[in-house]
LUMKE-54292 format. One record per residue (C-alpha): z, y, x. Coordinates in steps of 0.2 Angstrom, whole numbers. Each point is the difference from the previous one (the first is absolute). Example, Ala and Ser with C-alpha at 12.3 -4.5 7.8 and 13.67 -1.06 7.14 Angstrom:
<<39, -22, 62>>
<<-3, 17, 6>>
% end
This chain:
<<686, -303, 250>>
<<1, 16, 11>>
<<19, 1, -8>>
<<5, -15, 7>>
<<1, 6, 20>>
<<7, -16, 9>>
<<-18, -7, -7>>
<<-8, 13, 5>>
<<4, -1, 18>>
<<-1, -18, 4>>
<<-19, 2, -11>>
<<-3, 14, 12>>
<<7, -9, 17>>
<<-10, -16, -4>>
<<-16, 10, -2>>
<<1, -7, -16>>
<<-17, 3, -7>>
<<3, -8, -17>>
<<9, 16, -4>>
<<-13, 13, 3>>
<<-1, 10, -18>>
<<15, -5, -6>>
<<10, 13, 13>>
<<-4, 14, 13>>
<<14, 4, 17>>
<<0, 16, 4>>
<<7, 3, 16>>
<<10, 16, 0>>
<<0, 2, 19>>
<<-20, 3, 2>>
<<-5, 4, -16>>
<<-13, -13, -4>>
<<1, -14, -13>>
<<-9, -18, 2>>
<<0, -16, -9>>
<<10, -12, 3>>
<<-9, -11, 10>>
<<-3, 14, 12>>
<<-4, -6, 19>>
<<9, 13, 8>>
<<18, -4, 6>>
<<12, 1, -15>>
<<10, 16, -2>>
<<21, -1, 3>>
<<5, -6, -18>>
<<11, 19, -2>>
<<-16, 8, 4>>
<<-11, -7, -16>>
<<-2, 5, -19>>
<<-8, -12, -12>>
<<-11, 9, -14>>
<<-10, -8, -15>>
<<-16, 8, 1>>
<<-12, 8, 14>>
<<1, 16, -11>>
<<20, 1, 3>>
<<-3, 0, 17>>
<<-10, 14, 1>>
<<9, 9, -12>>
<<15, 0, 12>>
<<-9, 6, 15>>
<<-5, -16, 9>>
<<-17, -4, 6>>
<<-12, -17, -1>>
<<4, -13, 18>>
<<-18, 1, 8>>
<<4, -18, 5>>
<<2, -7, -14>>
<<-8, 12, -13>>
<<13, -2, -17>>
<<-11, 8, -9>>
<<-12, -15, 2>>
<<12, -14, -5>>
<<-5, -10, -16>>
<<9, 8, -15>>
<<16, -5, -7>>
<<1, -16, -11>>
<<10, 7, -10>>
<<-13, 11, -10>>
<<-12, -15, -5>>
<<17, -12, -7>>
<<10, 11, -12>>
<<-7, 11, -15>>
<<15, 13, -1>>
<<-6, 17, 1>>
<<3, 4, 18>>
<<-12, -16, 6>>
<<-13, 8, -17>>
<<1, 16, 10>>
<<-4, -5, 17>>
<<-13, -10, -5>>
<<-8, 15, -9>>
<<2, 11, 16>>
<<-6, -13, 11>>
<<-15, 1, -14>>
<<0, 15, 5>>
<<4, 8, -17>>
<<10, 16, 8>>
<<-15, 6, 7>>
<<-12, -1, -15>>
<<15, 5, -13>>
<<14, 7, 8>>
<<19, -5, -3>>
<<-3, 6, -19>>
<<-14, -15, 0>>
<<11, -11, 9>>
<<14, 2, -11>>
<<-12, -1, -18>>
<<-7, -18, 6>>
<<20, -5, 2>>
<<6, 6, -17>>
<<14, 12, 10>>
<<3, 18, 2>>
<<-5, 4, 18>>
<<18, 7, 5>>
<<5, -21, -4>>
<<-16, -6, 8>>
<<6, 11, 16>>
<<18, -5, 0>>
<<-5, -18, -2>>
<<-10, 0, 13>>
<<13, 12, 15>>
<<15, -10, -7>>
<<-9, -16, 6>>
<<-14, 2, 14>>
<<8, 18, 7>>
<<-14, 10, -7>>
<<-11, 5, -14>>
<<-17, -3, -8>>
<<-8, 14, 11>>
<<7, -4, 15>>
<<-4, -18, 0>>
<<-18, 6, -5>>
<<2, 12, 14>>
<<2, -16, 11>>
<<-16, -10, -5>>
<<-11, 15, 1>>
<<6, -1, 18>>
<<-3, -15, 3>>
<<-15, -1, -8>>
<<-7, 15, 12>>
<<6, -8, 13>>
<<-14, -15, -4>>
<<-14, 11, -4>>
<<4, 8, 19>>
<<0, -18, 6>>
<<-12, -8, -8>>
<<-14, 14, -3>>
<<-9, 14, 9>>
<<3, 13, -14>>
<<4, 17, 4>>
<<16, 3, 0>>
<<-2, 13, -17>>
<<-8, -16, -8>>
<<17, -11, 4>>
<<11, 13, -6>>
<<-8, 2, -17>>
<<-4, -18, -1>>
<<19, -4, 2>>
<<5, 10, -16>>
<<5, 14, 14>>
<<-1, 17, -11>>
<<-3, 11, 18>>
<<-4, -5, 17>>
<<14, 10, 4>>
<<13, -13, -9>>
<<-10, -14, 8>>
<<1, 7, 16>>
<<17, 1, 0>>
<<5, -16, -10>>
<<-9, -12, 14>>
<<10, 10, 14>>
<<16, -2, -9>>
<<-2, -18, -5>>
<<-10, -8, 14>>
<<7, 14, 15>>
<<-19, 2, 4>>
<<-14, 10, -6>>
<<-15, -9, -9>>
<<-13, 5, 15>>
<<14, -12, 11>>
<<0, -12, -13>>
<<-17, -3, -2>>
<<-1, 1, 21>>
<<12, -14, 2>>
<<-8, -12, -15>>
<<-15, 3, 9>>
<<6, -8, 18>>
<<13, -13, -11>>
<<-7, -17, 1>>
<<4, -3, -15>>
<<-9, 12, -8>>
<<-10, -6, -13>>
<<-20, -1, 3>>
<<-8, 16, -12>>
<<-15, -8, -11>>
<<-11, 16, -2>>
<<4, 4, -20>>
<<15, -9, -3>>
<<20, 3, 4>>
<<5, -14, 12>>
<<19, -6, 0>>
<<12, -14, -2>>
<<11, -3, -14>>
<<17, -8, 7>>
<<12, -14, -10>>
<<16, -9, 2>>
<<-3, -18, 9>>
<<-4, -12, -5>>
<<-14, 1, -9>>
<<-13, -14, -5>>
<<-17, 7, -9>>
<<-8, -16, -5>>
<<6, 3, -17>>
<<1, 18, 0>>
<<-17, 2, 6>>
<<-6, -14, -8>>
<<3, 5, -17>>
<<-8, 16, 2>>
<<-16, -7, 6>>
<<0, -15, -13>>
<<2, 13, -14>>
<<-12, 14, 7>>
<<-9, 7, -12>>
<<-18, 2, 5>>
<<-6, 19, 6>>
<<19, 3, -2>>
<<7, -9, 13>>
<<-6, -12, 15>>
<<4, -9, 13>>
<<-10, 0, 16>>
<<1, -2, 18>>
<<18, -2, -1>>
<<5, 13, -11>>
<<7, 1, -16>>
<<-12, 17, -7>>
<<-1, 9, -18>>
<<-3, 17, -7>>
<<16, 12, -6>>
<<2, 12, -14>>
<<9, 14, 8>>
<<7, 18, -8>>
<<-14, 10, 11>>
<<-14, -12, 3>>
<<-5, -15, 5>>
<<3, -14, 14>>
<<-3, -18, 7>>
<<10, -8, 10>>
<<2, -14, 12>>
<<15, -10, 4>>
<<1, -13, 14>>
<<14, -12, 1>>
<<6, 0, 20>>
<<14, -8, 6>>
<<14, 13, 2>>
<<-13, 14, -12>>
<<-11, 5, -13>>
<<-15, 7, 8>>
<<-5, 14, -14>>
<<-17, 8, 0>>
<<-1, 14, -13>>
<<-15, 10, -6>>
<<6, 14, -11>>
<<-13, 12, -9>>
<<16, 13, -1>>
<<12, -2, 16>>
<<15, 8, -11>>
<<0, -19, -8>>
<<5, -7, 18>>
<<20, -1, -5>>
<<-1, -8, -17>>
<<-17, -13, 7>>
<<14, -6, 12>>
<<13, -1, -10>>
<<-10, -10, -14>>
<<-7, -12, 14>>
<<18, -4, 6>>
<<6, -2, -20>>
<<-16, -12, -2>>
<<6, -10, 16>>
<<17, 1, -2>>
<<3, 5, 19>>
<<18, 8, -6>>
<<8, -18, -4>>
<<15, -6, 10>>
<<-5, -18, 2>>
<<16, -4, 7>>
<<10, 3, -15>>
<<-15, -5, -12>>
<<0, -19, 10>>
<<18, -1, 4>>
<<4, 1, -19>>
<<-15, -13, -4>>
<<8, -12, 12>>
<<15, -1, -9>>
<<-10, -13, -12>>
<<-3, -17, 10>>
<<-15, -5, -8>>
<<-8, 20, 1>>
<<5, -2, 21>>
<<-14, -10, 6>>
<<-10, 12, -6>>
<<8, 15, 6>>
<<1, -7, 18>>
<<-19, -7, 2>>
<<-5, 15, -2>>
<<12, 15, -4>>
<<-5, 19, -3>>
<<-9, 0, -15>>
<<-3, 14, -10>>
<<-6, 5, -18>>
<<-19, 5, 1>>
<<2, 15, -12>>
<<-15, 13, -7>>
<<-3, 18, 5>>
<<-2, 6, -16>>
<<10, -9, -16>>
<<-12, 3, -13>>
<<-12, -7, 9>>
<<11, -16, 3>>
<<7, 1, -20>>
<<-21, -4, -5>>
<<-2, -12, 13>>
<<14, -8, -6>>
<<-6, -1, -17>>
<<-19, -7, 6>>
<<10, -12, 8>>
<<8, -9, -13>>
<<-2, -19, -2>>
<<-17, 2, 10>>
<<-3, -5, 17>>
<<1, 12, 17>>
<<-20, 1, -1>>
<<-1, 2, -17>>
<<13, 16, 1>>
<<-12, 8, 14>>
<<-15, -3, -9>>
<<7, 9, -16>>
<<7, 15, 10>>
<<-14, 0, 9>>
<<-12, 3, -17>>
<<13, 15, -3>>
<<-3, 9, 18>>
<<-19, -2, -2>>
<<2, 8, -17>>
<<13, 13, 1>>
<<7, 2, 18>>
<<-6, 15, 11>>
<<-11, -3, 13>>
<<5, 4, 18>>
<<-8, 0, 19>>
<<6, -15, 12>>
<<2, 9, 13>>
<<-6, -18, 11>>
<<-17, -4, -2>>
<<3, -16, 0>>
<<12, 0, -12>>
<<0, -4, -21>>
<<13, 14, -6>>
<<-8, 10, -12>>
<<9, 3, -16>>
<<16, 7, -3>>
<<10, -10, -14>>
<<-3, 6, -16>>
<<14, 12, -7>>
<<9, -3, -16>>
<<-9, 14, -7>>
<<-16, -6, 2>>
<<5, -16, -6>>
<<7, 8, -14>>
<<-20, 2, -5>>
<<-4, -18, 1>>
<<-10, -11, -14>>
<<12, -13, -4>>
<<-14, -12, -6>>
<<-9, 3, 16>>
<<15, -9, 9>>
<<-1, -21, 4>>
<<15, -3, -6>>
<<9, -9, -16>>
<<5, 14, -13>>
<<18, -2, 2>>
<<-2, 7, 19>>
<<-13, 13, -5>>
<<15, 6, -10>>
<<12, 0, 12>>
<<-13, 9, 12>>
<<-3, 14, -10>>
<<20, 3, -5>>
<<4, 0, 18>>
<<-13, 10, 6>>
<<2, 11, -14>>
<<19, 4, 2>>
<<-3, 2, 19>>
<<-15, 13, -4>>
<<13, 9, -9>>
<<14, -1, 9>>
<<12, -9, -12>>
<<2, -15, 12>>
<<4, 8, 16>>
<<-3, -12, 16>>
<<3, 3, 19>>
<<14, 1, 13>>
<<12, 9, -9>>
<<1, -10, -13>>
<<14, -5, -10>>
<<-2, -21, 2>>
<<9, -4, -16>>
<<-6, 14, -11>>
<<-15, -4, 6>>
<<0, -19, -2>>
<<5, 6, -20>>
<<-15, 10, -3>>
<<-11, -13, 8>>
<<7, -15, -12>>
<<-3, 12, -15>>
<<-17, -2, 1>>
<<-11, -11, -8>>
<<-5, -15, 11>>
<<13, 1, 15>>
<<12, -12, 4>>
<<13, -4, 12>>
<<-13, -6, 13>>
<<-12, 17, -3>>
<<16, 11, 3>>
<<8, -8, 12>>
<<-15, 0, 11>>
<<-3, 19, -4>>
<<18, 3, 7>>
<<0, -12, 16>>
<<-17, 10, 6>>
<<-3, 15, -6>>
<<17, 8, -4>>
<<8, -9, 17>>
<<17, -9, -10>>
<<5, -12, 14>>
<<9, -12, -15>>
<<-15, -1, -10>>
<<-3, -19, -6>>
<<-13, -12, -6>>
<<7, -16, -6>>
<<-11, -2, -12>>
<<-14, 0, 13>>
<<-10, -15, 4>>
<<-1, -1, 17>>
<<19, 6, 0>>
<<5, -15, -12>>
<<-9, -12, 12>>
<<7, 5, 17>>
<<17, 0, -7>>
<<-2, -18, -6>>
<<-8, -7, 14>>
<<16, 9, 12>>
<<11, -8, -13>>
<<5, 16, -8>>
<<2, 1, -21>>
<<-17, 2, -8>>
<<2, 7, -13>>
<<0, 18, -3>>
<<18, 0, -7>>
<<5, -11, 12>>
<<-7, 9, 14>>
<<4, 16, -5>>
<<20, -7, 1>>
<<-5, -6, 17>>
<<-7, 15, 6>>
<<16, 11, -4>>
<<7, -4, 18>>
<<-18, 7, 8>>
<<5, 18, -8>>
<<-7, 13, 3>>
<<-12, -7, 11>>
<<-11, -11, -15>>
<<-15, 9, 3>>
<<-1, -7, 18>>
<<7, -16, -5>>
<<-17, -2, -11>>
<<-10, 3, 17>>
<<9, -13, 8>>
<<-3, -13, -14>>
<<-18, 5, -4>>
<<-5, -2, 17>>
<<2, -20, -1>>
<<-16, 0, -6>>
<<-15, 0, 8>>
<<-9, 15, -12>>
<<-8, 12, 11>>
<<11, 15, -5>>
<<13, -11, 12>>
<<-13, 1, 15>>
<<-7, 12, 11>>
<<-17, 2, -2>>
<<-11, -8, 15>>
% end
């Protein structure tokens, strides 16, 4: 995208805000890059540079617009639709990987030596692994300065900062203004978050549009009991995280996700984010998602009542892969009802931070599954045995899951065990390793909604269909399971 300048410019003169994440202008005149749907008046066209990534911006000496704050726009689409290594490697370092496990870790996880993973990376966002680590740890101080009274040694540490020296220094460079002025002008913004005493208070931004009937629906329908809830309005579960514990809130608003974070370990802030936006799928690009989906008269109506749909993922896939598994050919209560049996048995117990709230166990890991009773489980002995593989070769490690997964090695290790078919796999690649093509034509509800819109029913049929809705299928599902009037297709009242 940032190649193609003419674009570029009428993006950035439009205020475009479509494009935000998928380019930065940096404005060789001042200094200072922004997003393209910047407010300020649009540089002179001879003035501006277009750049991939916030990290390439700084790395050439430009600093973040204070307007329009870059760093803050939602991340590019691109990362969350394509499984080569570069999008692998940026969803790892916006996991936060770099800062746990250095650019040797990075570099391990992708299969590559770490001279390729950096060349990769330079030739095509303009800068490598560390720099672009180097970029969210800014921006993730820059929160924990707005959105919290820490001491300013407590931020610094907390963003992955090795001194306060090089955090010091980084916000001034980035930002053009020291923490202390940060945190000043958040406090008179008005739109500065409201701080919940014990929690991180801040929105998540996404691409418009976005509709969360089905989104949020799905995730409260499915919730897990003491896992996940919904209450008041909010979508709330515990997380897993490298260095503790959390609970989250997320509240659907209409140009935002409020996020309410309570972290036991504030060095988890980065990747709590970055799993809440995965799970939420706020880095879509509806408008090329939709636009595509149009392209199919019967799939239009659909699209156009109610466009912006997005796939309600997981934050942690293994977690998904057993659900997935309880799940088979049972009802949505029936699934909870077995998970739920698991979490009371073998999940960790955690603190709600609310009171009021019925958070209080931490989904159980695959290796304390891995000590389950098969017998003990409600279920026919063919799904015991499909259990126990899967949770076995997740204990272990031989069935890798997660973000930087490799969807089709993946989808191939999943359909060599016992008990999985296309509907199991497919399901596991659509919301827990984020493939934006992943389809169910073999699914139920699928088979009807296509019949009753007049498309082929039958999964061979439909799956022909469906080759003009590439590489979008995943959303295509969204739009054809939400003509029903399941809950998972329904806010929650």
């Amino acid at each position: 995208m940032y190649t193609d300048t003419e674009r570029c410019v009428r993006a950035v003169q439009s205020k475009d805000a479509r494009f935000d994440g998928w380019f930065f202008t940096a404005v060789r005149t001042t200094g200072i890059y922004c997003r393209p749907s910047c407010p300020a008046v649009p540089p002179k066209v001879e003035n501006m540079t277009f750049l991939p990534s916030a990290a390439a911006c700084q790395q050439a000496g430009f600093r973040a617009c204070k307007r329009c704050r870059p760093d803050t726009s939602p991340g590019s689409p691109e990362w969350n639709a394509r499984a080569d290594a570069v999008a692998r490697a940026m969803r790892l370092i916006q996991d936060g990987v770099v800062d746990r496990e250095g650019v040797p870790g990075l570099a391990a996880r992708l299969g590559y030596s770490t001279r390729q993973v950096e060349r990769q990376l330079n030739a095509e966002l303009g800068a490598g692994p560390l720099a672009l680590a180097r970029a969210q740890r800014a921006q993730t101080a820059r929160l924990l300065i707005e959105t919290s009274e820490l001491p300013m040694g407590d931020v610094a540490f907390a963003a992955g900062f090795s001194s306060i020296r090089t955090f010091n220094e980084t916000v001034r460079e980035v930002f053009a203004l020291a923490p202390g002025e940060l945190r000043l002008r958040a406090e008179k913004s008005s739109r500065h978050v409201p701080r919940v005493p014990g929690t991180i208070s801040l929105r998540l931004p996404f691409r418009a549009p976005l509709n969360p009937d089905n989104l949020f629906g799905h995730l409260a329908a499915t919730a897990v009991p003491g896992v996940e809830e919904w209450r008041a309005g909010a979508y709330r579960r515990t997380l897993r995280l490298p260095y503790g514990t959390g609970v989250v809130a997320l509240t659907p608003q209409p140009d935002h996700i409020g996020c309410q974070l309570a972290l036991t370990d504030l060095r988890d802030l980065t990747i709590a984010i970055s799993r809440c936006r995965w799970m939420l799928d706020l880095d879509a690009d509806p408008e090329a998602v939709d636009e595509q989906l149009r392209s199919d008269p019967l799939l239009a109506p659909l699209v156009d009542k109610a466009p912006g749909r997005r796939v309600p993922r997981t934050v942690d896939a293994a977690e998904f892969a057993v659900r997935a598994v309880l799940g088979q050919q049972v009802s949505t209560a029936a699934a909870r009802t077995h998970a739920a049996r698991l979490v009371t048995s073998y999940g960790e117990p955690v603190a709600d931070p609310d009171p009021e709230g019925g958070l209080t166990h931490l989904f159980p890991s695959p290796q304390a599954l891995a000590a389950l009773d098969p017998e003990s489980l409600a279920l026919p002995a063919s799904r015991r045995a499909t259990l126990t593989t899967l949770v076995g070769a997740l204990a272990d490690g031989s069935l890798p899951l997660g973000i930087d997964s490799d969807w089709e090695a993946a989808r191939a290790q999943l359909n060599a065990l016992p008990g999985f078919g296309p509907w199991t796999t497919e399901v596991i690649a659509m919301r827990a390793l984020g493939d934006p093509d992943a389809f169910l034509p073999s699914d139920l509800g699928v088979r009807r909604a296509a019949k009753e819109l007049g498309l082929p029913s039958t999964p061979a049929a439909l799956t022909a269909r469906a080759a003009g809705w590439r590489p979008w299928r995943a959303y295509a599902v969204q739009y054809l399971w939400a003509t029903d009037a399941h809950p998972v297709n329904h806010l929650p009242v």
